[in-house]
N, C-alpha and C positions, 0 to 999 in steps of 0.2 A: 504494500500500500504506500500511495505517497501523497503528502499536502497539497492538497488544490490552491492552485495560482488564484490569488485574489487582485483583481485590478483595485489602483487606490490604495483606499487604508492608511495606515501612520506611516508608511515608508513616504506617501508624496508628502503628507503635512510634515516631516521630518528634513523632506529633500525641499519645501518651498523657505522653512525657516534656517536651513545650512547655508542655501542659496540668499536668503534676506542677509544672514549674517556677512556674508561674503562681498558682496556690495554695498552694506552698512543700511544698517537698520530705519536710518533717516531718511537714508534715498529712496528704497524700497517702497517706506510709508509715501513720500512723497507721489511718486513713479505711479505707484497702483492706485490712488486715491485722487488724483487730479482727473479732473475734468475729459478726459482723452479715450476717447475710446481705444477696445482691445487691439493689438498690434497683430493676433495671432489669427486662427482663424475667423469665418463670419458668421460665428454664430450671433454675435451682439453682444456686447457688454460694453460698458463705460459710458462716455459722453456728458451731455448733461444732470442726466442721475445721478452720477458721482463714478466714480470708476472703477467700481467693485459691485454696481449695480446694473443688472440687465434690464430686457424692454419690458419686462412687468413691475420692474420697481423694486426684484428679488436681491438682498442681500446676505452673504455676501454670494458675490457671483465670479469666482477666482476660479482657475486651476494653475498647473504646473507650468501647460503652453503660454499663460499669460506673463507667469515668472521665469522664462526661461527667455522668453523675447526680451525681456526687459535688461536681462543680467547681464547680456552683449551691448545693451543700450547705455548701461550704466556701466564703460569700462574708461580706462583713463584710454587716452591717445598714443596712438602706436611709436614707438621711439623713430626717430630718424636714420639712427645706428641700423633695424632693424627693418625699415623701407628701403636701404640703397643695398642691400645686401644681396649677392647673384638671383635671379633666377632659378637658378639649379637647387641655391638652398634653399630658397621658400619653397619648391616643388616636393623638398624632403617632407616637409610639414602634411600631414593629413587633413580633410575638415573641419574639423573637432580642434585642432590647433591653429590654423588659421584662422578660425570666428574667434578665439580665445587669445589671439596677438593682440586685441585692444580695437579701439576705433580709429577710422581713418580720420587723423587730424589735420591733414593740407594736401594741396593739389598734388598727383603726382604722375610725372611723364617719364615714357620708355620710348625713344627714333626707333624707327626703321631697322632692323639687325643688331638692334642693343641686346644686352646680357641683361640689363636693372635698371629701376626706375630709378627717379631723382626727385626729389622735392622742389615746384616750383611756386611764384605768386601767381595769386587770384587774374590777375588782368594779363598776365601771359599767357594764361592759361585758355582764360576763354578768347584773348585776338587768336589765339591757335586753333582753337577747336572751331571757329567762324572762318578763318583763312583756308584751313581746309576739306572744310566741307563745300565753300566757294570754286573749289578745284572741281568738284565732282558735281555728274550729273545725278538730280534728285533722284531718278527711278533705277539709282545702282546704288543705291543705299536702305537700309529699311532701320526703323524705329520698336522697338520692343521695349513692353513697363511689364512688370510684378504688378502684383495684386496689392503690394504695401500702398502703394503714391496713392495721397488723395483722387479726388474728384477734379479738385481745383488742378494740379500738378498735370494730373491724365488728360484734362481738356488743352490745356497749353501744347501740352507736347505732341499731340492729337494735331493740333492747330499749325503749328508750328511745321510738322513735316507735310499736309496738303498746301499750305499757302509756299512752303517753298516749291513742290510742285512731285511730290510721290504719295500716293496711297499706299505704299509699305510701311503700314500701321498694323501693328499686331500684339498681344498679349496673353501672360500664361496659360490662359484659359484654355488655347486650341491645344495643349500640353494637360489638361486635365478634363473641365467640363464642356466643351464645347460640344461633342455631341448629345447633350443635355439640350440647349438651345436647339439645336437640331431636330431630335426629336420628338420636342413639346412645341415647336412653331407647328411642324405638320399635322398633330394631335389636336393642341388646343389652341394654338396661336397665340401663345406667350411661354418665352422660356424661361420663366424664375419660378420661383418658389409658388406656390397657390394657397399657403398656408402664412397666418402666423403665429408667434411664439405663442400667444393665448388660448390658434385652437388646439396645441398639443397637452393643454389640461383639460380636453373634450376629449379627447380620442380613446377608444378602449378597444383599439387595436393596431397597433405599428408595425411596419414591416420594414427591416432595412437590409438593405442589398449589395452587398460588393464594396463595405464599408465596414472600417472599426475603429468606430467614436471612442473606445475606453481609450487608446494612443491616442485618436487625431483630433477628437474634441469630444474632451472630458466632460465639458459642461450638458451636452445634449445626456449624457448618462441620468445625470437626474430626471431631465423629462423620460425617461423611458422607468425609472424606477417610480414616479410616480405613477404609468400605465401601469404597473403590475399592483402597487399599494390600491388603488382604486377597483381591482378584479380584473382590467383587461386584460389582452394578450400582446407580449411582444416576441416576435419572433426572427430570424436571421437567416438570412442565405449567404453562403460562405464557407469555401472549400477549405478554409482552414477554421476551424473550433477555438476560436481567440477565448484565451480565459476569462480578459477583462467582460467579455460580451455574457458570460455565463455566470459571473459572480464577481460585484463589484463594490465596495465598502467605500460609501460615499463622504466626502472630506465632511461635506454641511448638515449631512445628515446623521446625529449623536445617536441615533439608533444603531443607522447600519453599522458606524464603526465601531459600539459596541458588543454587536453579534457577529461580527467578522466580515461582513458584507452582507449585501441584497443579493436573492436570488435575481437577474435582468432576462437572459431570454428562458419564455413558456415553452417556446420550440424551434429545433434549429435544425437546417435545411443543410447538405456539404454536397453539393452538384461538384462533376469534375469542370473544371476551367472551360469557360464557351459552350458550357452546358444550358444558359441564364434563359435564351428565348425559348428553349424545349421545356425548363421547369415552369416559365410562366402561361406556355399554352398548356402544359398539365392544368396549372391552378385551375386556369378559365376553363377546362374544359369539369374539371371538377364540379367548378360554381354552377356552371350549366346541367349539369346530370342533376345536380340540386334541384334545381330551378332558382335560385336564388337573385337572377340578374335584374335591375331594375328598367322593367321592361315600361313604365310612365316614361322615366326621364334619358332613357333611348327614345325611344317615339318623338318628345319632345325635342331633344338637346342634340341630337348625332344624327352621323350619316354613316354610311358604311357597314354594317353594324349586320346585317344577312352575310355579305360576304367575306367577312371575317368570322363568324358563326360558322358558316359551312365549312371552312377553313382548319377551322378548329377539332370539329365533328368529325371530319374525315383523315385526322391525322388519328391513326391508332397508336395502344398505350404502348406497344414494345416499341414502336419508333421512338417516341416522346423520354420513352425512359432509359433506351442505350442512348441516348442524345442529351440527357437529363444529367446521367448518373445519379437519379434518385428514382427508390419505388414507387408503383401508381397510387399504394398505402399512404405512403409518406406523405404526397402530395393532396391525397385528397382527407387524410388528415389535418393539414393546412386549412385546404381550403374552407373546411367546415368553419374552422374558427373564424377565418374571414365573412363564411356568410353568414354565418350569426352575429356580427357586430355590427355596431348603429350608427360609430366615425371611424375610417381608416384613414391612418395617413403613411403614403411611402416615402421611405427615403435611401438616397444609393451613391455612393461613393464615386471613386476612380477604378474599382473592380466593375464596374458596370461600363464605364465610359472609354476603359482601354483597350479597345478589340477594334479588328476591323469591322465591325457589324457592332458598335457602341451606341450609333444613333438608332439603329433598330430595335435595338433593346430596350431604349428609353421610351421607344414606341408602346412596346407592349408593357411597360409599369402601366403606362398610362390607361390603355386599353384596358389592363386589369381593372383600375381604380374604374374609369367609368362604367365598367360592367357594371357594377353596383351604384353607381348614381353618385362615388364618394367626391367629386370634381366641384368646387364652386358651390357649396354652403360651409359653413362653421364646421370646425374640429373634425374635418375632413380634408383631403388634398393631397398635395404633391409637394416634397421637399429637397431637392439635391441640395448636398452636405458639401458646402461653399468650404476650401479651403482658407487661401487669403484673405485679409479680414479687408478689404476691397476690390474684392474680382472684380465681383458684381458692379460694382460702381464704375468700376476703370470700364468695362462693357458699356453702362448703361450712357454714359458721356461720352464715346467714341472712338475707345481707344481700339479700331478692328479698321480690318483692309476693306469690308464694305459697309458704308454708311445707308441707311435705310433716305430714298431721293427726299423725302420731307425733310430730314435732317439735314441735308445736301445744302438745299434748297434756302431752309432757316439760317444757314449760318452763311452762305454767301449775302441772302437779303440784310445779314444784322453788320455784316462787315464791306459790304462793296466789294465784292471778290467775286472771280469763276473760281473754281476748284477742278483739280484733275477729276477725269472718269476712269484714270485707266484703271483695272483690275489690278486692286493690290495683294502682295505675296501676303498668303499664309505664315505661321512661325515652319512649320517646315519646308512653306515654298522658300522664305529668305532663307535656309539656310542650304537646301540643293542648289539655287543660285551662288553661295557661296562658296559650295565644292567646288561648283563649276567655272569659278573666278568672273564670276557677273557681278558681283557686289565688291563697291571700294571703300564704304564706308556702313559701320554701325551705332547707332547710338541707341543704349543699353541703360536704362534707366530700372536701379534697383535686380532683384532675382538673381541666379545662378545660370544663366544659360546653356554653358554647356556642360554643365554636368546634365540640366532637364533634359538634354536630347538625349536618345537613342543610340546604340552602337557610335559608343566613345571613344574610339581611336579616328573613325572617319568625322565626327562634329570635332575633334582637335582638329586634324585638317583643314577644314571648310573653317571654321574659326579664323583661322591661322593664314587663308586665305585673304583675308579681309584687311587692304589697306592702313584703312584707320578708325579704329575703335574708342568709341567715348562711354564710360560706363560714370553713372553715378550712385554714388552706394555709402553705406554706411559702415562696413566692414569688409576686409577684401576674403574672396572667395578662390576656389580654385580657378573661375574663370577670368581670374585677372593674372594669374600667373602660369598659366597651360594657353596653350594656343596663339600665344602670343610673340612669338621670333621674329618672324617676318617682319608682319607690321609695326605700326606707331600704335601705341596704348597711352590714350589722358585718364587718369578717374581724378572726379571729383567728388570731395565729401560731403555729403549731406544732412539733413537733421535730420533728428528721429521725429517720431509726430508729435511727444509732446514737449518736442523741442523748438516746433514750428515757431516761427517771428507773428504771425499770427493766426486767428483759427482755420482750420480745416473741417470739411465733412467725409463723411464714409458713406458705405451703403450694405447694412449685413444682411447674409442671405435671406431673410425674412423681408425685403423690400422696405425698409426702414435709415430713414436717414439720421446721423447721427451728426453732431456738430464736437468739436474736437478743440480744447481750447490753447493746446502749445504753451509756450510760455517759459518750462526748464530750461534755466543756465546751467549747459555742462561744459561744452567744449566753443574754445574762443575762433576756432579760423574754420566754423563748417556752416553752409549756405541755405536754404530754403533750395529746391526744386524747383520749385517756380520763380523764384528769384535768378537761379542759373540759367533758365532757358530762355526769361524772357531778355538776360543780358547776352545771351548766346543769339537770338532773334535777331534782335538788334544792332548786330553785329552783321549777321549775315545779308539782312532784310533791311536796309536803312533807308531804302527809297518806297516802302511799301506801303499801302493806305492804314494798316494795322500800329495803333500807336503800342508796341510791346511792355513801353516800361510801364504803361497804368495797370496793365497785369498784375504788378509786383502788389498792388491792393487788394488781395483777395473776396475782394466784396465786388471787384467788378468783374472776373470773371464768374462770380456767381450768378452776378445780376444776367452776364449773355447765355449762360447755362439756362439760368430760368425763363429765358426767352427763346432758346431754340430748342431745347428736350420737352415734349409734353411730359406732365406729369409732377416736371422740377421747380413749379414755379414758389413754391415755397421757397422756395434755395434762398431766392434773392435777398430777404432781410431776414434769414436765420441768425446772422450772431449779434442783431439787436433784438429780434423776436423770442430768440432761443427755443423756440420752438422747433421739434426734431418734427419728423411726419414720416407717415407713408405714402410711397408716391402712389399718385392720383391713378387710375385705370385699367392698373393692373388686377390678373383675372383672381379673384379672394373668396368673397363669400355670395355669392353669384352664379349661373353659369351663363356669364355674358362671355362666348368663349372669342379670341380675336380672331379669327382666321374669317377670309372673304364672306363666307356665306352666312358666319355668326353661329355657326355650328360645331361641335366635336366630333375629328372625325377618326372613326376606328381605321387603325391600318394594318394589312397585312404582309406580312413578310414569310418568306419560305424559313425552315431553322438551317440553319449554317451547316455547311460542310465539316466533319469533325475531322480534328487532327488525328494525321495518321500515325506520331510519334509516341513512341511509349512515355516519355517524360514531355511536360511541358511547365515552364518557369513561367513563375508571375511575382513582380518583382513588389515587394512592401514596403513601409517605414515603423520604426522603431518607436515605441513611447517615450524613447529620448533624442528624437528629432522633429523638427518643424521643416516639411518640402525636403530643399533642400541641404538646412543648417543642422548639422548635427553637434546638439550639447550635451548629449551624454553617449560615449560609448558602445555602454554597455544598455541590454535591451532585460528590464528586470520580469517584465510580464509573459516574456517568453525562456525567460533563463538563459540567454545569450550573455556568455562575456564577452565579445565582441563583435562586429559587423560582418569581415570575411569569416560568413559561416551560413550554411544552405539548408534549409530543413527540407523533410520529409516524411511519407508514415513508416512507421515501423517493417511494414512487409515491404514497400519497396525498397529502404535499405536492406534485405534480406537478398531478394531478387534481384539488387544490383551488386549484391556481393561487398556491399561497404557494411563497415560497424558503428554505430552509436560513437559519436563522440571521434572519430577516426578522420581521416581527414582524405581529398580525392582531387580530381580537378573539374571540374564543371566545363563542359563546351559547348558552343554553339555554332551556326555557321558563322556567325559576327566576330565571335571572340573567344576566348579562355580564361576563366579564375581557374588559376593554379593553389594547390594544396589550401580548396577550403575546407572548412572544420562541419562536417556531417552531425547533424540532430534530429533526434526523431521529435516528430509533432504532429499532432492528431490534424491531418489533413484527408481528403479524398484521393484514392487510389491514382498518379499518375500525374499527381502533383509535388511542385518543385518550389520551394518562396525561398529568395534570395532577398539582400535590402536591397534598395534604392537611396542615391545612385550609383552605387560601388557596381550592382549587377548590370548597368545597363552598358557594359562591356559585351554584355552578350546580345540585349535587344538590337532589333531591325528598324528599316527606316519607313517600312509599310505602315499605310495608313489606312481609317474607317474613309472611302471616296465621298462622303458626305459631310463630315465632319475634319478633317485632316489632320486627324488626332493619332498619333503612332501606337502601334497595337504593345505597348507597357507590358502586357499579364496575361501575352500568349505566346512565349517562343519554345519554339522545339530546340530540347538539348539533352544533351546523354554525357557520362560518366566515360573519363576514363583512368 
């Protein structure tokens, strides 16, 4: 017998207060308690409730990802001694010790076939970074933001590279959720969330997907322990048996962590990988032998809805179930529970969204939910589980290669401008361009780039490719010291958000705007964001109708936000109003659904080809990393001491001839991890989880054709 892995519990309240002591107790208090919304993911938390308070007023509303962001935020500035030092040697450094060298405290530039960078001033910095980008033409360039940068920041820089004259506008999203938007435009005609925080204290029955909130956001743990404390049901699909998801001892709540934890899922679902569309036409077809579907608000609300039926009916169970890798029991076990409950809401990770067939998948959540009518009233809906705690916003303001023509439209009307039509790159069209040496320049605001991509010795290349690179960031990454020979490299430092000169807004997956009040003196020579680009603008653009430096007042690009995005017009006197909102029109407690006809429409998709390989990798994150920053190591919830290490179940280490704890080399056609450390873990038969981004040595550069999102958490690989 052995102790069950408890997610939570006194280890994080132990690890949040070693971590407060560490960066001193006063800053900590400060840091978390000001005005600022969360740095970490989007669930919501902070802003003007106070900053340990979410959008219902709950406090406290803390985890470990909000103290771990903050710990890198609150570091002194990196030595000089320790910025001009080779290349070769900061490449010795892992991630874990680069985020932990400190903060980037001044400009600093690497020429053309330099070894190291050099510390320079502010105004050399930016006539360089204006001079040449002046060299180059716009559409051999593209622009990529993280999900960190405001609203205000993401509009600028959005703005910034159409009025010079490229729609190579792109952002992490097509690296995560992008086939989310994908598959809820065609469905319901809006791709965010259809829920908010509110109605998941209605809901008495959850279902999440290809997601594990115990690591990647802690805080939704409580809303699912309150589904079970109220009687309903939460349930999981997910080829690996995460512990945190089966039993998790909540910081807030003195119960669970004096009983050792809450029981979290009622019942859990381990399909093999790319199994997702075969288990959800089981559900449906489950629901349907029921009779359970809600055949009023079909009639009413959708279209489609026969030919996706018959779809369903005629696909028999052994198909459904060697495509599943779950029994027809199992599932129609499930689905019982679903048809007896009164509000369901979904929700689904980066396991759902990393396939090539991701947007299809998102299709049929949906399709499930409206089977039952759960779409567009209260404590029902649809929820993808927002990483960066402003995807959404950086989305919702423009930061993508195509802008919807109203938007187009609004912002030439409000600035006297044409804007380019051409079809701008994708994040992986910019960077096939980049292999291909089409791209002379990039500007990199925030995030890890190349370690997000895909089969990592060819994104070093195409990187590496790239003329000249401008990143602005707040700590240096691998992708400022890999990929970088060839070309010029400038980074500039920036502030953290609640270090902004003045406020900011957000936008957490719940479609809720948060206002951000800045303010922290830490570091004396690092810039606002918006403050950089509109002096970078200004530089490049000095004949142009756009007056850049009235940008640097954060109230005026709010006021043009609230004039050309419906929905934002709140934006404009939020940090006199202080009044946070949710935006106006989006699809919530309603079924006003957006798409042409005003209808939801069922879609059908054939289930995927299955892989013909005996192993297939899907690559994870650790409970002691955020994306791509890892601050801790070691991974406590799965028993890892450290990263290069591969799990699997126990009978396929048998039949692969490896041992527990033994070590192998993992291959793929991409790549090789040599001598990782072999673990067994309750996974589905033929599955492979490596972390992320160490494993994406082995992913490919294929993508969902809809979505252009790289298939993450399907590569074929085998032992040698």
């Amino acid at each position: 017998m052995t102790k069950q892995t408890v997610g939570g519990g006194p280890k994080k309240v132990l690890y949040a207060l070693a971590t407060a002591r560490r960066i001193g107790l006063k800053n900590s208090a400060k840091a978390l308690t000001s005005h600022n919304a969360c740095k970490a993911c989007g669930l919501g938390m902070g802003g003007q409730r106070g900053g340990m308070v979410n959008e219902l007023g709950e406090f406290p509303s803390v985890c470990n990802k909000s103290i771990q962001a903050q710990s890198t935020d609150i570091q002194q500035p990196i030595p000089h001694e320790v910025l001009t030092h080779g290349l070769a040697d900061l490449r010795e450094l892992d991630g874990y010790e680069l985020e932990h060298l400190g903060r980037l405290g001044t400009p600093i530039y690497k020429p053309a076939g330099g070894d190291r960078y050099r510390p320079v001033d502010w105004d050399w910095a930016l006539d360089h970074a204006a001079a040449r980008l002046r060299e180059i033409e716009p559409d051999r360039s593209f622009f990529y933001s993280s999900g960190r940068s405001s609203n205000e920041a993401g509009f600028v820089f959005q703005l910034l590279a159409r009025v010079w004259g490229t729609n190579n506008v792109n952002n992490c999203s097509y690296y995560c959720h992008q086939a989310t938007g994908v598959g809820l435009e065609t469905t319901i005609g809006s791709g965010t969330a259809t829920v908010e925080l509110a109605d998941l204290g209605l809901a008495d029955f959850l279902l999440v997907i290809g997601a594990n909130p115990s690591s990647n956001h802690p805080r939704f743990i409580h809303q699912l322990k309150g589904v079970r404390e109220r009687g309903g049901e939460v349930v999981f699909i997910n080829p690996a048996k995460e512990p945190g998801l089966v039993k998790f001892a909540v910081p807030k709540s003195p119960r669970s962590m004096l009983v050792g934890g809450t029981e979290i899922a009622s019942d859990y679902l381990q399909p093999r990988i790319g199994g997702d569309i075969a288990l959800l036409k089981g559900l449906a077809k489950a629901v349907l032998a029921l009779g359970a579907e809600a055949t009023e608000f079909i009639a009413a609300h959708s279209t489609g809805f026969a030919e996706w039926r018959a779809d369903i009916e005629q696909q028999d169970w052994p198909e459904i179930e060697a495509a599943a890798g779950i029994s027809r029991a199992d599932m129609e076990r499930v689905a019982a529970l679903y048809a007896g409950a009164e509000n369901a809401v979904f929700a689904w990770g980066m396991g759902v969204t990393h396939h090539v067939h991701g947007s299809d998948t998102v299709e049929y959540i949906a399709n499930l939910a409206l089977l039952r009518g759960m779409i567009g009233r209260p404590g029902a809906g649809l929820l993808p589980l927002r990483g960066h705690s402003n995807v959404q916003g950086i989305g919702t303001i423009g930061v993508k290669p195509v802008l919807g023509s109203d938007i187009m439209a609004a912002i030439e009307r409000a600035f006297g401008i044409a804007l380019p039509r051409t079809k701008g790159h994708d994040t992986m069209a910019a960077m096939k361009a980049a292999a291909a040496g089409d791209i002379d320049a990039a500007i990199i605001m925030g995030g890890n780039l190349l370690q997000a991509n895909p089969q990592s010795a060819w994104a070093r290349a195409a990187m590496d490719r790239i003329g000249f690179k401008l990143f602005l960031t707040t700590t240096l990454n691998r992708g400022h010291v890999d990929g970088v020979d060839a070309g010029e490299s400038l980074i500039l430092p920036v502030t953290a958000r609640d270090e902004e000169w003045q406020p900011t807004t957000q936008e957490s997956m719940f479609n809720y705007v948060r206002l951000s009040d800045g303010g922290i003196d830490r570091l004396d020579n690092v810039r606002p964001e918006v403050t950089i680009l509109a002096d970078i603008a200004t530089r490049l653009l000095p004949d142009g109708p756009i007056d850049w430096q009235a940008f640097k007042a954060h109230r005026t690009i709010r006021e043009a936000i609230a004039k050309i995005v419906p929905g934002m017009e709140p934006l404009a006197d939020i940090d006199v109003a202080k009044q946070e909102f949710h935006i106006a029109n989006r699809l919530l407690h309603t079924p006003a659904f957006q798409t042409a006809d005003r209808k939801a429409h069922f879609v059908t998709r054939p289930i995927p080809r299955s892989h013909d390989a005996p192993l297939i990798l899907t690559t994870v994150r650790s409970e002691g990393q955020f994306n791509t920053i890892i601050y801790e190591r070691t991974d406590s919830y799965r028993g890892n001491a450290d990263r290069w290490t591969v799990m699997l179940s126990p009978d396929d280490i048998a039949a692969h001839a490896l041992s527990d704890g033994g070590t192998a080399t993992l291959v793929s056609a991409q790549g090789r991890m040599e001598g990782v450390t072999i673990k067994a873990f309750d996974l589905a038969r033929g599955s492979v989880m490596a972390y992320y981004p160490e494993a994406n040595v082995l992913t490919g550069t294929e993508v969902d054709p809809r979505s252009k999102t790289p298939s993450f958490k399907a590569t074929p690989v085998w032992f040698e």
